[in-house]
mmCIF file of the C-alpha atoms, coordinates in Angstrom:
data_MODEL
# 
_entry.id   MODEL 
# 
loop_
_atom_site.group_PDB 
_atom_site.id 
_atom_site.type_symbol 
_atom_site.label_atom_id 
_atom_site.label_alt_id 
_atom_site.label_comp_id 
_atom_site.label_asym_id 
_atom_site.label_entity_id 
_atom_site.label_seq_id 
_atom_site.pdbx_PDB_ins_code 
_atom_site.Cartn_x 
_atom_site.Cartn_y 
_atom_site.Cartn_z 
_atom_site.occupancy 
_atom_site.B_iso_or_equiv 
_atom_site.pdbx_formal_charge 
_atom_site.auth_seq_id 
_atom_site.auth_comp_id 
_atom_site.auth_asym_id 
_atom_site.auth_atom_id 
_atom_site.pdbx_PDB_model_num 
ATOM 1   C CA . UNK A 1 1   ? 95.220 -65.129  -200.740 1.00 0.00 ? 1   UNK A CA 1 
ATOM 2   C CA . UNK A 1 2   ? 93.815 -61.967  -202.311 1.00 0.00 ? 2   UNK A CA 1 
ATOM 3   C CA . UNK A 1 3   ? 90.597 -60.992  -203.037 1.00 0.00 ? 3   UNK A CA 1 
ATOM 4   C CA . UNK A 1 4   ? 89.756 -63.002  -206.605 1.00 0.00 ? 4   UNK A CA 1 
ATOM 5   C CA . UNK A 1 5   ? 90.201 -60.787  -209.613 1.00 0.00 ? 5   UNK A CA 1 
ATOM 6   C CA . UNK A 1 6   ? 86.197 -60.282  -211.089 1.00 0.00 ? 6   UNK A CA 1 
ATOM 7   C CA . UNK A 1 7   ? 87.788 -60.410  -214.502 1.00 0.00 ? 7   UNK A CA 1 
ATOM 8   C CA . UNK A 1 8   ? 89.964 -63.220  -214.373 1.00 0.00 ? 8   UNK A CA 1 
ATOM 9   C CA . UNK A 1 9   ? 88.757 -67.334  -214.377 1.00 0.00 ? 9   UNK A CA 1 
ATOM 10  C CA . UNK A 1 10  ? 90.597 -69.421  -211.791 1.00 0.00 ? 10  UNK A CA 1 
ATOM 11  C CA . UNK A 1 11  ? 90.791 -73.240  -212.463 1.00 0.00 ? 11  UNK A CA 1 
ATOM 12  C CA . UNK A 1 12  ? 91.220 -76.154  -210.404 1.00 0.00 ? 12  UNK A CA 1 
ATOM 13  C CA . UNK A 1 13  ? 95.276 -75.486  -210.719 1.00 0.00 ? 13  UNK A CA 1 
ATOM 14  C CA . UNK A 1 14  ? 94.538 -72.222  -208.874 1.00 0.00 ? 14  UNK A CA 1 
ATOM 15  C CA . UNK A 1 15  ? 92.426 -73.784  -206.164 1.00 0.00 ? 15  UNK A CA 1 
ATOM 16  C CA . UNK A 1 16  ? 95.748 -75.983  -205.703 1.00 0.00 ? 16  UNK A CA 1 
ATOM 17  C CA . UNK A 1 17  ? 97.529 -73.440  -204.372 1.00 0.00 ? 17  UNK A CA 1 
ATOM 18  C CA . UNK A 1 18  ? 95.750 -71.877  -201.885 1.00 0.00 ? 18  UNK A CA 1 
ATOM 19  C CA . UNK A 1 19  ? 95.674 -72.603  -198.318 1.00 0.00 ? 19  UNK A CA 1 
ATOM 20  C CA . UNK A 1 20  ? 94.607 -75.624  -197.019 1.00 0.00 ? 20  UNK A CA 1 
ATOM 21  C CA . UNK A 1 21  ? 92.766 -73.964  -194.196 1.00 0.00 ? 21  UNK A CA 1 
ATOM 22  C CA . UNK A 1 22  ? 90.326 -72.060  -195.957 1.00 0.00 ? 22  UNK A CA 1 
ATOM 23  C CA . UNK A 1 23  ? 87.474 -73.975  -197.972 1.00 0.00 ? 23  UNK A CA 1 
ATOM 24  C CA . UNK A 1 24  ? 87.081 -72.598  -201.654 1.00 0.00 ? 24  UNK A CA 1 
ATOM 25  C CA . UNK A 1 25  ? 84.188 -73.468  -204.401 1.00 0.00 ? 25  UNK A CA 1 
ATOM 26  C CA . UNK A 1 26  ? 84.816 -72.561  -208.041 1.00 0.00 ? 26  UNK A CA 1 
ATOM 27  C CA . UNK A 1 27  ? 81.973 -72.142  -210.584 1.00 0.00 ? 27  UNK A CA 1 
ATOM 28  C CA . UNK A 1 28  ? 82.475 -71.266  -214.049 1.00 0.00 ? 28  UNK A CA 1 
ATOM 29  C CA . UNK A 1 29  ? 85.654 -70.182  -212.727 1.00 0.00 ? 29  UNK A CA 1 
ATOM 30  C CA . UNK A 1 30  ? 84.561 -68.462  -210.077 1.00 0.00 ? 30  UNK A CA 1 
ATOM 31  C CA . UNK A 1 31  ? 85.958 -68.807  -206.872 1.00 0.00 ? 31  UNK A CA 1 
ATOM 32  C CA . UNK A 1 32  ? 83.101 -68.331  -203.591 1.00 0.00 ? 32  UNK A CA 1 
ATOM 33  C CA . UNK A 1 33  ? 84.635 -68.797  -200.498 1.00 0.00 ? 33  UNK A CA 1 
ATOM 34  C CA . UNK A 1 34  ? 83.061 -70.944  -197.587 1.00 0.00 ? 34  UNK A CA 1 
ATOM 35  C CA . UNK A 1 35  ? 82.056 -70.083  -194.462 1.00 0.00 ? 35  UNK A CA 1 
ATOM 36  C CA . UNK A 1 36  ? 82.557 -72.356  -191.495 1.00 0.00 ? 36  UNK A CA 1 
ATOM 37  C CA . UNK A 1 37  ? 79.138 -74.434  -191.061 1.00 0.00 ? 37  UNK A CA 1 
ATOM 38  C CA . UNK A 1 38  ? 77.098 -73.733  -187.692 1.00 0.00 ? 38  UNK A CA 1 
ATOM 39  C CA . UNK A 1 39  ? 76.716 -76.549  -185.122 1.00 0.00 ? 39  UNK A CA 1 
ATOM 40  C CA . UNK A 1 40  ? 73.237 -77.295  -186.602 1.00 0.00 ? 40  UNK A CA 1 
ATOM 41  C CA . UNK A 1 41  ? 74.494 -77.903  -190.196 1.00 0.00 ? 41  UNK A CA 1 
ATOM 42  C CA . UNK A 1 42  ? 77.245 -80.244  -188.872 1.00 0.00 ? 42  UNK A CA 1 
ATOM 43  C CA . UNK A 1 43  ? 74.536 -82.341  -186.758 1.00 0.00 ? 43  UNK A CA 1 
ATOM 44  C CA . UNK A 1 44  ? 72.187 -82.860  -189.783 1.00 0.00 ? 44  UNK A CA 1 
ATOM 45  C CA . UNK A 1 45  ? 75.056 -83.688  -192.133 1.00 0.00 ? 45  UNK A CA 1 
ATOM 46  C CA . UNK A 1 46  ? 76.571 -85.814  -189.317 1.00 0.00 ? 46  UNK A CA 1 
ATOM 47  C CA . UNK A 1 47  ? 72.887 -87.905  -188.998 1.00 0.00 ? 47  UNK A CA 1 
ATOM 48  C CA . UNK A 1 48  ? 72.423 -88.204  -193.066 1.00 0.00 ? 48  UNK A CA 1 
ATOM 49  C CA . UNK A 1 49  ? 76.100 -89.435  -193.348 1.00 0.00 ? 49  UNK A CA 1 
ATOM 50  C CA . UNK A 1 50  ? 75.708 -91.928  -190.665 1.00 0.00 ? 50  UNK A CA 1 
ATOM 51  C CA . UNK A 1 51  ? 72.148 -93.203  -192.178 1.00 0.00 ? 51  UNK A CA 1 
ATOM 52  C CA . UNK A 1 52  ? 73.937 -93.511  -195.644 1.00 0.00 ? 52  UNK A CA 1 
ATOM 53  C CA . UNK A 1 53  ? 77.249 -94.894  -194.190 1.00 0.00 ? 53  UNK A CA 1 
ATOM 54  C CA . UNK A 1 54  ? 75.287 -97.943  -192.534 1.00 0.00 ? 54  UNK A CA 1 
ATOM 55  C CA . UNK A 1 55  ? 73.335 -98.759  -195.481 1.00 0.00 ? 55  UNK A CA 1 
ATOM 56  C CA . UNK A 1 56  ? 76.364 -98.366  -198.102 1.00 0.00 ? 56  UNK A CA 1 
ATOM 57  C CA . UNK A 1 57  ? 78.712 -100.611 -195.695 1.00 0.00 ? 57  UNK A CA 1 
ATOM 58  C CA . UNK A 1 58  ? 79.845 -103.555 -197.948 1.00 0.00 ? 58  UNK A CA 1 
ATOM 59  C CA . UNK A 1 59  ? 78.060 -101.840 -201.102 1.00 0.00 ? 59  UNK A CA 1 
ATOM 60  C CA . UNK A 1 60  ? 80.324 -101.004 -203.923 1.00 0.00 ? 60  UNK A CA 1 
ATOM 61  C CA . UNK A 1 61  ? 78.534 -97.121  -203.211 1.00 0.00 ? 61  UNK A CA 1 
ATOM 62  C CA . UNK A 1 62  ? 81.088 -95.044  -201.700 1.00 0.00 ? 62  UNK A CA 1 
ATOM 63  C CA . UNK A 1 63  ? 79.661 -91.565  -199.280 1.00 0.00 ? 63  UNK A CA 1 
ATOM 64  C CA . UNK A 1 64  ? 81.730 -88.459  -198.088 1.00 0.00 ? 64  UNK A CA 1 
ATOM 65  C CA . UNK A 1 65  ? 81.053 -85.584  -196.317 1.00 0.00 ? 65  UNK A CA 1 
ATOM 66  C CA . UNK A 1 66  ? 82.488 -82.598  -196.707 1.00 0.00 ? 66  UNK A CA 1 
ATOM 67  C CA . UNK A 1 67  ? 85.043 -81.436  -197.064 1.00 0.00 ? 67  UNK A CA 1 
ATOM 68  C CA . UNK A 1 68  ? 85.218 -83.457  -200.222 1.00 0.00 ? 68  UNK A CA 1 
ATOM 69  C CA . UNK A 1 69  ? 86.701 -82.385  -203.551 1.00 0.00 ? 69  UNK A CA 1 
ATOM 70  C CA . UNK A 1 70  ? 84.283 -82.598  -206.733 1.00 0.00 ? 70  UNK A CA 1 
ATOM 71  C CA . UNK A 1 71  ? 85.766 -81.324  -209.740 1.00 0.00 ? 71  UNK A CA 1 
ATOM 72  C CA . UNK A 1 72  ? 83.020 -81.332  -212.064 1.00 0.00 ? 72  UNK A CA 1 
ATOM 73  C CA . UNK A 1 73  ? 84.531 -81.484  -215.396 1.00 0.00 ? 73  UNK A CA 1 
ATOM 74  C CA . UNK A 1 74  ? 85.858 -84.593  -216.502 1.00 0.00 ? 74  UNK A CA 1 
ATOM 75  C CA . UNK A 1 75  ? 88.925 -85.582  -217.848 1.00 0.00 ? 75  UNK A CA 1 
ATOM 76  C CA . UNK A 1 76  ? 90.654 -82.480  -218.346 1.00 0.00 ? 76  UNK A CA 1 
ATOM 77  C CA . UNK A 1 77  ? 94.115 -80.587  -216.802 1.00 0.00 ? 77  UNK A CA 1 
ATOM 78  C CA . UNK A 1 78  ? 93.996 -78.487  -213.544 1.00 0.00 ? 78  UNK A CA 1 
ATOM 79  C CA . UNK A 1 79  ? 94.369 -75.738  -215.506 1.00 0.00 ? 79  UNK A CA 1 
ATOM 80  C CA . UNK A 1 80  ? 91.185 -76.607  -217.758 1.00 0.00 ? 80  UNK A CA 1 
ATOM 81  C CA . UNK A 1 81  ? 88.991 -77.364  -214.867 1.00 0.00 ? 81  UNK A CA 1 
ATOM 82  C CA . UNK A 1 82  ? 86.559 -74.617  -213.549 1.00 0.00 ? 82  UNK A CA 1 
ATOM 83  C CA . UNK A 1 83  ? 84.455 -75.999  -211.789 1.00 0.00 ? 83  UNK A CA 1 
ATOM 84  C CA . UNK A 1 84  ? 85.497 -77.440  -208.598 1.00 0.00 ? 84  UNK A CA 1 
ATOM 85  C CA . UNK A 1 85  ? 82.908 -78.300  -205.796 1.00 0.00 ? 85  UNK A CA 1 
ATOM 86  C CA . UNK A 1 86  ? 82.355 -79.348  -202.088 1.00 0.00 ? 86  UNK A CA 1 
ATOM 87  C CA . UNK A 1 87  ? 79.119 -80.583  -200.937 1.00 0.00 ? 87  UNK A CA 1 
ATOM 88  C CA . UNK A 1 88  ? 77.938 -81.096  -197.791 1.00 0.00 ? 88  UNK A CA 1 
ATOM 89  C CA . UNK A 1 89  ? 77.588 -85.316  -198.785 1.00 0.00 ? 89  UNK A CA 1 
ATOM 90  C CA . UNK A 1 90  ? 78.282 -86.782  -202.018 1.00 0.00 ? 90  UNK A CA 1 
ATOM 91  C CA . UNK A 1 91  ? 77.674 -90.294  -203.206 1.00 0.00 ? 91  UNK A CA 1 
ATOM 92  C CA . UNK A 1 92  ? 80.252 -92.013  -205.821 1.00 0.00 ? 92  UNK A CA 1 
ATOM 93  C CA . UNK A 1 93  ? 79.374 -95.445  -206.846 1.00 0.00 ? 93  UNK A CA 1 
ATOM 94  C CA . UNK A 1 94  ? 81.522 -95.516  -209.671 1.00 0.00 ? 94  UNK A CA 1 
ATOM 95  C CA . UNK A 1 95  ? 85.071 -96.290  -208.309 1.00 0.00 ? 95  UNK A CA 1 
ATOM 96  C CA . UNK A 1 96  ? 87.039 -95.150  -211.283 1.00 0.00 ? 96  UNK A CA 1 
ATOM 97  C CA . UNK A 1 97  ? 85.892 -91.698  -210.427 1.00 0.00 ? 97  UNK A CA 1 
ATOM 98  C CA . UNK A 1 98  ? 87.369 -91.757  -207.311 1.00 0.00 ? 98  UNK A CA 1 
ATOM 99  C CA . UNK A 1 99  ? 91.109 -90.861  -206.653 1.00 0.00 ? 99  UNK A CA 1 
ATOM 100 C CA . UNK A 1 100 ? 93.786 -89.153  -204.099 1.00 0.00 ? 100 UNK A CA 1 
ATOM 101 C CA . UNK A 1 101 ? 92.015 -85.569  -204.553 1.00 0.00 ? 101 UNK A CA 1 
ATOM 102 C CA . UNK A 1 102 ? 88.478 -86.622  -205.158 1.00 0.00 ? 102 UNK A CA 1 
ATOM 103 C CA . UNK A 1 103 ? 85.919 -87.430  -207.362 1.00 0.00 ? 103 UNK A CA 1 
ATOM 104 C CA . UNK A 1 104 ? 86.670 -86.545  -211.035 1.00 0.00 ? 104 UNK A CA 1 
ATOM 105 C CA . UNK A 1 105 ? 83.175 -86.386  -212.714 1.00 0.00 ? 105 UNK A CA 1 
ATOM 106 C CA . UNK A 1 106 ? 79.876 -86.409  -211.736 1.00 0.00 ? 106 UNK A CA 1 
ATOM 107 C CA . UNK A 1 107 ? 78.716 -88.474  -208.485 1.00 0.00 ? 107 UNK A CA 1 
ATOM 108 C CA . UNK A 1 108 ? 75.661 -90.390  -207.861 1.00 0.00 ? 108 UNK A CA 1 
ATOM 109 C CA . UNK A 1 109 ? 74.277 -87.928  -205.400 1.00 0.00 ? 109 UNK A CA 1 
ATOM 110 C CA . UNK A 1 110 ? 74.811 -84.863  -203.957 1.00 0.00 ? 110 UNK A CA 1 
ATOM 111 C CA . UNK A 1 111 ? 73.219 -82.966  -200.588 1.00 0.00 ? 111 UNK A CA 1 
ATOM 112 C CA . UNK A 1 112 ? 73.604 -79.724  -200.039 1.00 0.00 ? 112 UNK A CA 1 
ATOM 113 C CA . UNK A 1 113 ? 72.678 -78.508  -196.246 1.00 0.00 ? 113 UNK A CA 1 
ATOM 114 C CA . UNK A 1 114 ? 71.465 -74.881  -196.491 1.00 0.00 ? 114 UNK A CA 1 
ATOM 115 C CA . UNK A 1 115 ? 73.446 -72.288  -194.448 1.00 0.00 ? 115 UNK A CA 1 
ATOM 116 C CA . UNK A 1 116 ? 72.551 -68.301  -194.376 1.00 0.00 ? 116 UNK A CA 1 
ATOM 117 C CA . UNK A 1 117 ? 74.662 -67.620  -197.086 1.00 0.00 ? 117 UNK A CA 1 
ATOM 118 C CA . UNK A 1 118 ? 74.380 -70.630  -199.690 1.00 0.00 ? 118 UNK A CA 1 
ATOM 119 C CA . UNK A 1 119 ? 70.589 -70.168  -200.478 1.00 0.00 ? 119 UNK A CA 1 
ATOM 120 C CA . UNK A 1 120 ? 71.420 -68.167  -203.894 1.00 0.00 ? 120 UNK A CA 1 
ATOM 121 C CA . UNK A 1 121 ? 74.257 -70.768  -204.285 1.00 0.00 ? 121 UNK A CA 1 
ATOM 122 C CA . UNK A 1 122 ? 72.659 -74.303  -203.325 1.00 0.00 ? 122 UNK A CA 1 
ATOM 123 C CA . UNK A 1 123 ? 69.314 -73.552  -204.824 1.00 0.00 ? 123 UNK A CA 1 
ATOM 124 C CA . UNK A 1 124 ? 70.738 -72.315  -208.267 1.00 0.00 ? 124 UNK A CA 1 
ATOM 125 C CA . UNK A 1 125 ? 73.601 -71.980  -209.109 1.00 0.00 ? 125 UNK A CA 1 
ATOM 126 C CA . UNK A 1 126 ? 74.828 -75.574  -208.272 1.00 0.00 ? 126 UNK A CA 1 
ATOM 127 C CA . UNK A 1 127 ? 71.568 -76.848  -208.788 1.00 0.00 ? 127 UNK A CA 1 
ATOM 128 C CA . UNK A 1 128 ? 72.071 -76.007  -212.812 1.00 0.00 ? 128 UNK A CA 1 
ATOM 129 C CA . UNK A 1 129 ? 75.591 -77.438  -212.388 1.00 0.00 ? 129 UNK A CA 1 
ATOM 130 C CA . UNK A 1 130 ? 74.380 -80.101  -210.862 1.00 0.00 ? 130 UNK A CA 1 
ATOM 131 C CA . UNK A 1 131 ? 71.721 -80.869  -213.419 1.00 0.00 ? 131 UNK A CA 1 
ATOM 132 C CA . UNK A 1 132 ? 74.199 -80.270  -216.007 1.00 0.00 ? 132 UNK A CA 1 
ATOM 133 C CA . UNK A 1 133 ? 76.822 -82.645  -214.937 1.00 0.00 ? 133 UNK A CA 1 
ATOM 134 C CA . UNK A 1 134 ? 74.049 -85.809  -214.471 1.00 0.00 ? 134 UNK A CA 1 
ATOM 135 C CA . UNK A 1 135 ? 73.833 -85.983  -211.072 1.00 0.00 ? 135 UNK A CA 1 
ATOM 136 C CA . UNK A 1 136 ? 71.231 -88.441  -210.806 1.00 0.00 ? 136 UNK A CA 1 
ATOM 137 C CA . UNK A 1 137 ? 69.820 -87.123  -207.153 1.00 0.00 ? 137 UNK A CA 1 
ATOM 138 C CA . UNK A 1 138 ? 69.869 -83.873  -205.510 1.00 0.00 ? 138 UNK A CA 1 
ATOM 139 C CA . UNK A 1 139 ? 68.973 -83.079  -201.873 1.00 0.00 ? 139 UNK A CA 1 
ATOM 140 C CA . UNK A 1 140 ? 68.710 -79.381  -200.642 1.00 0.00 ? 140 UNK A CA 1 
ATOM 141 C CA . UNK A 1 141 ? 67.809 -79.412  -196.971 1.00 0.00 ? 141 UNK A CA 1 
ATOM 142 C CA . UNK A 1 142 ? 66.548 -76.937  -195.046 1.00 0.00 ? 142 UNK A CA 1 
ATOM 143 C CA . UNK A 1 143 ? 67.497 -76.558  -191.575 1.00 0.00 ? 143 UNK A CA 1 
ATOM 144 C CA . UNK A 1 144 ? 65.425 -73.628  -190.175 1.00 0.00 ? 144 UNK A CA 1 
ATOM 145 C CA . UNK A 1 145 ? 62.185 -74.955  -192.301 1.00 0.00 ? 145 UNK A CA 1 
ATOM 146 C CA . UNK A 1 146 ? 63.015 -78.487  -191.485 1.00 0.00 ? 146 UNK A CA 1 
ATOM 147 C CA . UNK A 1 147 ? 62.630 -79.615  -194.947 1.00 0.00 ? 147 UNK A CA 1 
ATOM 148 C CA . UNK A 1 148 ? 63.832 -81.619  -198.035 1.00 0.00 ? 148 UNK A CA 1 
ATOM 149 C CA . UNK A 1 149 ? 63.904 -80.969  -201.382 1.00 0.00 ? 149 UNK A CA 1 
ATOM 150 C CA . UNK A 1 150 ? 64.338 -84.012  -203.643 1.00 0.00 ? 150 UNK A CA 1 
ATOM 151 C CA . UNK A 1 151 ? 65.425 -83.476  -207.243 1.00 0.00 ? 151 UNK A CA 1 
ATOM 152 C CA . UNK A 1 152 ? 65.348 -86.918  -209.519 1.00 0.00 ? 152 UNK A CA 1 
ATOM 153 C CA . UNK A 1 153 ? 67.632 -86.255  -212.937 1.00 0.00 ? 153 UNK A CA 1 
ATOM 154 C CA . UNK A 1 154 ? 64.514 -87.440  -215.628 1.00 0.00 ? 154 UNK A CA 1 
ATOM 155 C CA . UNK A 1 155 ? 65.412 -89.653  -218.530 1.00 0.00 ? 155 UNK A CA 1 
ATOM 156 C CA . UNK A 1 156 ? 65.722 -85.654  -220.495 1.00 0.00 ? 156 UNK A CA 1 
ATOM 157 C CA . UNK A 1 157 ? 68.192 -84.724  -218.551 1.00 0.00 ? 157 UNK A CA 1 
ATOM 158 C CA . UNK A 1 158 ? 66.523 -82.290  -216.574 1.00 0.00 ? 158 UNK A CA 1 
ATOM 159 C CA . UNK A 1 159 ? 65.374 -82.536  -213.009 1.00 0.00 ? 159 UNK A CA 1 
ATOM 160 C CA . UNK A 1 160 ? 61.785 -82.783  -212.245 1.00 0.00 ? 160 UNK A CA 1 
ATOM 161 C CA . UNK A 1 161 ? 59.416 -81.141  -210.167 1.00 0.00 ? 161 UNK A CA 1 
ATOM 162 C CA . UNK A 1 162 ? 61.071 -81.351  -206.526 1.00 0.00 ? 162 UNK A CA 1 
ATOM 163 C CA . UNK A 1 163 ? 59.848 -83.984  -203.824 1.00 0.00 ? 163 UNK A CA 1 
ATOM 164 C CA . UNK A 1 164 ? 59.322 -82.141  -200.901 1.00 0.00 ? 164 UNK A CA 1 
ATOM 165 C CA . UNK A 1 165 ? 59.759 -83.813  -197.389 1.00 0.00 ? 165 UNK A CA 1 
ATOM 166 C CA . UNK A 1 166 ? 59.429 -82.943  -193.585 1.00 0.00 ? 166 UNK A CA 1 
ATOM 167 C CA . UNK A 1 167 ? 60.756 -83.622  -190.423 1.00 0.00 ? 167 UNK A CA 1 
ATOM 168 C CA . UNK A 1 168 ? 57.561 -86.159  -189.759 1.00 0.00 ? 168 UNK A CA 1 
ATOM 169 C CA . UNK A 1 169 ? 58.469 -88.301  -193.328 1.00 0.00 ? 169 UNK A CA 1 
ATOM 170 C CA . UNK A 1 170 ? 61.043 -90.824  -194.622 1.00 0.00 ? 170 UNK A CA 1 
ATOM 171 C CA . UNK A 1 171 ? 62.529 -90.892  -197.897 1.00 0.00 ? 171 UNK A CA 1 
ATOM 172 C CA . UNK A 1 172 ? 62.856 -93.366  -200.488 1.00 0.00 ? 172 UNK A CA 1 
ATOM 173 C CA . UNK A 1 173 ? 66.925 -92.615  -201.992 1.00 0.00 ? 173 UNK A CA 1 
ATOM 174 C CA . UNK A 1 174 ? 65.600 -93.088  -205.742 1.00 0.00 ? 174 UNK A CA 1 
ATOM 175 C CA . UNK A 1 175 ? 68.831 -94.659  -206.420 1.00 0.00 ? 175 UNK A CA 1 
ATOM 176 C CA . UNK A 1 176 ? 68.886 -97.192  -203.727 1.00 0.00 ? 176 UNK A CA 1 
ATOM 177 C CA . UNK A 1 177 ? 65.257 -97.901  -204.005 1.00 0.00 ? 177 UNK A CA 1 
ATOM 178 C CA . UNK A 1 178 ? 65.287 -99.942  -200.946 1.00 0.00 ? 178 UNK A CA 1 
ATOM 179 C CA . UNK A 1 179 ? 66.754 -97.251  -198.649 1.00 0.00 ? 179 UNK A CA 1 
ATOM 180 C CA . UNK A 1 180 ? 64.732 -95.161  -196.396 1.00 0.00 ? 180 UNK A CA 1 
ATOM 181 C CA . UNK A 1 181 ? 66.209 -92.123  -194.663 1.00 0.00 ? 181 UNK A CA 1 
ATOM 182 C CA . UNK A 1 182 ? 64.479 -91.301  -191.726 1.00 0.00 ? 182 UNK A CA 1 
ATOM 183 C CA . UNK A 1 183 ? 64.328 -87.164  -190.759 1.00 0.00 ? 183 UNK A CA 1 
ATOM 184 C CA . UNK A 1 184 ? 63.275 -87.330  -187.553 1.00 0.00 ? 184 UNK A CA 1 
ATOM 185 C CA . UNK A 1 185 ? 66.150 -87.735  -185.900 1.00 0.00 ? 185 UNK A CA 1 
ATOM 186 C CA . UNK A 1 186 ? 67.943 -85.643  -188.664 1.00 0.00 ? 186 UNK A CA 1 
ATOM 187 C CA . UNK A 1 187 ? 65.436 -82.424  -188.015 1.00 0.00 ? 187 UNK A CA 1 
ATOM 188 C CA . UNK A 1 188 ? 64.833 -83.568  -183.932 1.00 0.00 ? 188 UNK A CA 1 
ATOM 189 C CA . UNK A 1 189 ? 67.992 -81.577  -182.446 1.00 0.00 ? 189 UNK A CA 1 
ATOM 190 C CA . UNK A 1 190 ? 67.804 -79.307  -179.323 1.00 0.00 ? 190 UNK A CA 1 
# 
């Protein structure tokens, strides 16, 4: 594929047709192009999708891990949509969301595993999408810092004042209030 024209807004239709090999974002129709993740990224999204997996097992809660399709505006054509994401886990408990490409709307929960290059991305440029769409929970982790930042969507629609957690805590999923997600053994690699 060629470089993306600056001037021009690609759509989800676009993102349709490029390869399937290469792993593509698109914000405000934008298209950001993803790197592959390093081995440390992969372990700490492989540990929070296990401890999420276990506990949603014979829930109605559905989690993925990427690469997952999230096209963030709802209901419309391809060729309408511009805004088309892939998070490192996403949680969709509504089923009718769900189909053969994705989730159409706005999940549950979202976590986005910081990587050299997503910092700018993760920590505001989704995070405003993500507000905006009603993503009731947002996780940005850390991986050099060893830390969690917990975003709860208020009752305003706005996200409050971050959480923050370390390798040494546990932490209460505000949407499954009875789920604890333990970061020592998601922060305790060699």
């Amino acid at each position: 594929m060629p470089l993306p024209n600056q001037e021009r807004k690609y759509t989800y239709a676009d993102y349709l047709t490029w390869p399937e090999g290469e792993r593509w974002e698109i914000i405000d129709g934008v298209p950001y192009m993803q790197a592959a993740p390093l081995r440390i990224h992969q372990e700490i999204s492989m540990e929070l999708s296990t401890q999420l997996h276990t506990y949603l097992k014979g829930k109605t809660c559905r989690v993925f891990a990427a690469p997952f399709c999230v096209r963030l505006d709802v209901k419309k054509a391809d060729s309408n949509i511009k805004n088309v994401v892939e998070p490192d886990i996403t949680i969709v408990c509504d089923s009718s969301k769900l189909d053969e490409r994705g989730c159409s709307g706005s999940p549950d929960m979202i976590i986005e595993i910081l990587s050299p290059a997503s910092g700018k991305i993760d920590k505001l440029i989704k995070f405003n999408k993500y507000e905006k769409a009603g993503v009731k929970e947002y996780w940005i982790v850390e991986p050099d810092q060893k830390l969690v930042s917990v975003f709860i969507l208020q009752s305003n629609g706005s996200y409050g004042r971050p959480e923050i957690y370390s390798e040494e805590n546990k932490i209460t999923v505000s949407i499954f209030p009875d789920l604890n997600i333990d970061l020592k053994p998601v922060f305790d690699r060699e």
